[in-house]
C-alpha positions as CSV (number, residue, x, y, z in Angstrom):
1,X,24.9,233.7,18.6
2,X,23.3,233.4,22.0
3,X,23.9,230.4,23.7
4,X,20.6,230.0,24.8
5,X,18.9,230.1,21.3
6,X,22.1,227.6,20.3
7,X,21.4,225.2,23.2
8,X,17.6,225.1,22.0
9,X,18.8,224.4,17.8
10,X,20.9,221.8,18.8
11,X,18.2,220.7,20.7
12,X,16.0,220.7,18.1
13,X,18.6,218.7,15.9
14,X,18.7,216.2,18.2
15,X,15.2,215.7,17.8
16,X,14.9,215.3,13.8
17,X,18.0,213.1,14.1
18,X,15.9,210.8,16.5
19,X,13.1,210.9,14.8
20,X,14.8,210.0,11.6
21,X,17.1,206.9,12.9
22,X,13.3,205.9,14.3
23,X,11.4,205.9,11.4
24,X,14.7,204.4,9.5
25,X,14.5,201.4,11.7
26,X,11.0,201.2,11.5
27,X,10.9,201.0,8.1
28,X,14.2,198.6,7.8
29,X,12.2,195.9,10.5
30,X,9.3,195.6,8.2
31,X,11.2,195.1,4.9
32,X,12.9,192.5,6.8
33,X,10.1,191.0,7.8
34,X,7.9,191.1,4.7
35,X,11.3,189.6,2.6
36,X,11.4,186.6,5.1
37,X,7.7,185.7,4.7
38,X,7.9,185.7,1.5
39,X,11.0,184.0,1.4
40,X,9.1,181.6,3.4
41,X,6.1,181.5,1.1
42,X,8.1,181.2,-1.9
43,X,10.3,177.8,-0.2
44,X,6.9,176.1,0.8
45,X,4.9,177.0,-3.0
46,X,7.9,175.8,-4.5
47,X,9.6,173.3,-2.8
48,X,7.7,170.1,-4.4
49,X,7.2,169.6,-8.2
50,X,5.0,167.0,-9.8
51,X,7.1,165.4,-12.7
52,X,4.2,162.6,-13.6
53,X,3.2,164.8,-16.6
54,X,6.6,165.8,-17.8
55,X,7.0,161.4,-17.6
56,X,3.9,160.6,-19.2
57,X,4.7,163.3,-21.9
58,X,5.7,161.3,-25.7
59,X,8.1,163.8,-26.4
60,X,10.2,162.7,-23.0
61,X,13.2,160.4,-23.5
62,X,12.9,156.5,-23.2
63,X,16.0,156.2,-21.2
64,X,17.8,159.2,-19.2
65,X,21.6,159.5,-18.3
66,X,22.5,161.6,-14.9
């Protein structure tokens, strides 16, 4: 094989190889970042739960033991 056409594949490789790791980091950094604002978003919608009707309900025990 002559070197120069060698010298210009492997240059070539480099290339794809490049572009790949890019686009595999790109896409990486924005699954990161759309898992930890939803993470977020699901912590805020979830983090306080109204238990007055649950209470108030005459199915729910007189007395409860914790």
């Amino acid at each position: 094989m002559d070197s120069g056409l060698f010298n210009i594949l492997i240059e070539y490789l480099n290339i794809v190889f490049l572009l790949f790791t890019v686009v595999l980091f790109t896409l990486f950094s924005i699954m990161g970042y759309l898992s930890t604002r939803n993470s977020i978003h699901y912590k805020n919608k979830n983090s306080f739960v109204d238990l007055s009707k649950v209470m108030a309900s005459p199915l729910a025990p007189s007395l409860a033991v914790c």
